[in-house]
C-alpha positions in Angstrom: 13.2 0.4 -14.7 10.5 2.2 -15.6 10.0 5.6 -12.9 5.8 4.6 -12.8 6.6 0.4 -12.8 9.0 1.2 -9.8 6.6 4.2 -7.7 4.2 1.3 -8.2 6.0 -1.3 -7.0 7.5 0.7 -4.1 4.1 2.2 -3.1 1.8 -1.1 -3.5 4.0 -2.9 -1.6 4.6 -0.7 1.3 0.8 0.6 1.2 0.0 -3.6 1.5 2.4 -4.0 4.2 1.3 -1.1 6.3 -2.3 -2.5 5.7 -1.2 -5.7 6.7 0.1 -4.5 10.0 -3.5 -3.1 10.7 -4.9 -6.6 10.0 -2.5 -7.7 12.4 -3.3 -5.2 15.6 -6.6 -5.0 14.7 -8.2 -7.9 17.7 -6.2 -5.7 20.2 -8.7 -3.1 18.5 -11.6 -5.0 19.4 -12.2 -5.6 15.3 -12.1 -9.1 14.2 -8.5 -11.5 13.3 -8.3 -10.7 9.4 -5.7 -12.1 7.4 -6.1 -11.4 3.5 -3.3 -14.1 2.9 -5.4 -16.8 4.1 -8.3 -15.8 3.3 -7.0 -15.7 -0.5 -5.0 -19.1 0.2 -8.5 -20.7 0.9 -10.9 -19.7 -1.4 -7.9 -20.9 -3.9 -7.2 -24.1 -2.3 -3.4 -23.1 -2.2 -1.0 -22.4 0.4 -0.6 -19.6 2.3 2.7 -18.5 0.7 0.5 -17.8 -2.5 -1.7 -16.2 -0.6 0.6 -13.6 0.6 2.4 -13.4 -2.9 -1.4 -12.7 -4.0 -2.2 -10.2 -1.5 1.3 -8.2 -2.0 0.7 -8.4 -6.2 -2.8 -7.2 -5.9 -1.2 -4.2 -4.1 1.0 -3.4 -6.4 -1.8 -3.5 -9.4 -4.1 -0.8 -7.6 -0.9 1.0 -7.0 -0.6 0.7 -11.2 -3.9 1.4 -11.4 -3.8 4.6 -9.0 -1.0 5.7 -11.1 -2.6 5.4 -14.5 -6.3 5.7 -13.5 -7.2 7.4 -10.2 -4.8 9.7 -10.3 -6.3 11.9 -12.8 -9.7 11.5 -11.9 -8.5 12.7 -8.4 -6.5 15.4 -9.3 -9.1 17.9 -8.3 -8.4 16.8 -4.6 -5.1 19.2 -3.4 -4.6 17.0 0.2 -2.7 14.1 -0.4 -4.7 12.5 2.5 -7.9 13.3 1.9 -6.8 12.0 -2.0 -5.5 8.8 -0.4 -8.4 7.9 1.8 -10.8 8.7 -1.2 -8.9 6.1 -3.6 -8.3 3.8 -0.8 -12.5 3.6 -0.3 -12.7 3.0 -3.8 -10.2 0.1 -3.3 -11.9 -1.4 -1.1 -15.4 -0.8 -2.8 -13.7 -3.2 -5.8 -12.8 -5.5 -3.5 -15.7 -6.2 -1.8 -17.1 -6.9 -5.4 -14.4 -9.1 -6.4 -14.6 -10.8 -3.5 -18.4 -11.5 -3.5 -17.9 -12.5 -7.4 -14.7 -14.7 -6.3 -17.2 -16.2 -3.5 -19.8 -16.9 -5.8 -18.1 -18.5 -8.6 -15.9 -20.6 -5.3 -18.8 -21.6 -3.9 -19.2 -19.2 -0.7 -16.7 -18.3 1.4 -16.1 -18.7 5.5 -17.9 -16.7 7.6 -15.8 -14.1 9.3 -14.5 -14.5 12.9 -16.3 -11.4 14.6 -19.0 -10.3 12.4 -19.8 -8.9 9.3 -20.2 -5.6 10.3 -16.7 -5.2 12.4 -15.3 -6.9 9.6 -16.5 -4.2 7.2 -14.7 -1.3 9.1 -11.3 -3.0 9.6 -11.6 -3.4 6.2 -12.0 0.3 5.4 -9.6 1.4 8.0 -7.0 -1.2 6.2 -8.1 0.3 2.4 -8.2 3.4 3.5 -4.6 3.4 4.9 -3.7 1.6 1.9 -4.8 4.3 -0.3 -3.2 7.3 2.1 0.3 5.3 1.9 0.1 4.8 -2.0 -0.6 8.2 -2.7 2.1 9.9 0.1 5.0 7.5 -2.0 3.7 8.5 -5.6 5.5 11.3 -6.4 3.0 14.1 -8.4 5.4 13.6 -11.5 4.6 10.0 -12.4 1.3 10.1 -12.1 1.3 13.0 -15.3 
């Protein structure tokens, strides 16, 4: 297999399940119940299985993308955290506008459990985590 197809695969889906663990602890954090899966699931009208295949195949793609994209335009960043976190706010910048155009062209989407506003930073916290794991698992000679 290709060594960038397989960092990608390997990073997106363990950067998605990490995140995905944050969604899961995050009420015991006082932040709202998030679950990407069905949230996916029902602005699709599909089952939650696809929702979860969804979720852990968009992970992977911003893994690819990180790969072939961010990583050069991030290259002047030397910590591999402070790299992570950056691209992982950018993720999650996208996804917040795909989500609004995904909403739009559904017809709206369900309002969130705890508020906007709580939902927003366990969002961030989860892309942001997301973007640390991706980067810590690429190694610096793929992304060249």
């Amino acid at each position: 297999m290709n060594p960038k197809l397989q960092q990608a695969a390997i990073a997106g889906i363990a950067g998605t399940a990490v995140m995905t663990l944050i969604t899961l602890v995050a009420p015991y954090m006082g932040l709202p119940k998030m679950n990407p899966a069905e949230m996916l699931a029902g602005m699709l009208g599909a089952p939650v299985i696809v929702g979860w295949i969804m979720h852990f195949m968009i992970g992977v793609i911003f893994a690819l993308a990180y790969i072939f994209f961010a990583a050069r335009l991030l290259k002047k960043i030397a910590n591999k955290v402070l790299k992570g976190a950056v691209f992982g706010f950018a993720v999650f910048v996208f996804a917040q506008i795909m989500m609004a155009i995904m909403g739009a062209l559904m017809g709206g989407m369900a309002s969130p459990e705890g508020g906007m506003v709580l939902m927003m930073i366990g969002s961030i916290i989860g892309h942001v985590v997301y973007g640390v794991v991706v980067v810590l698992l690429v190694k610096d000679n793929v992304t060249k």
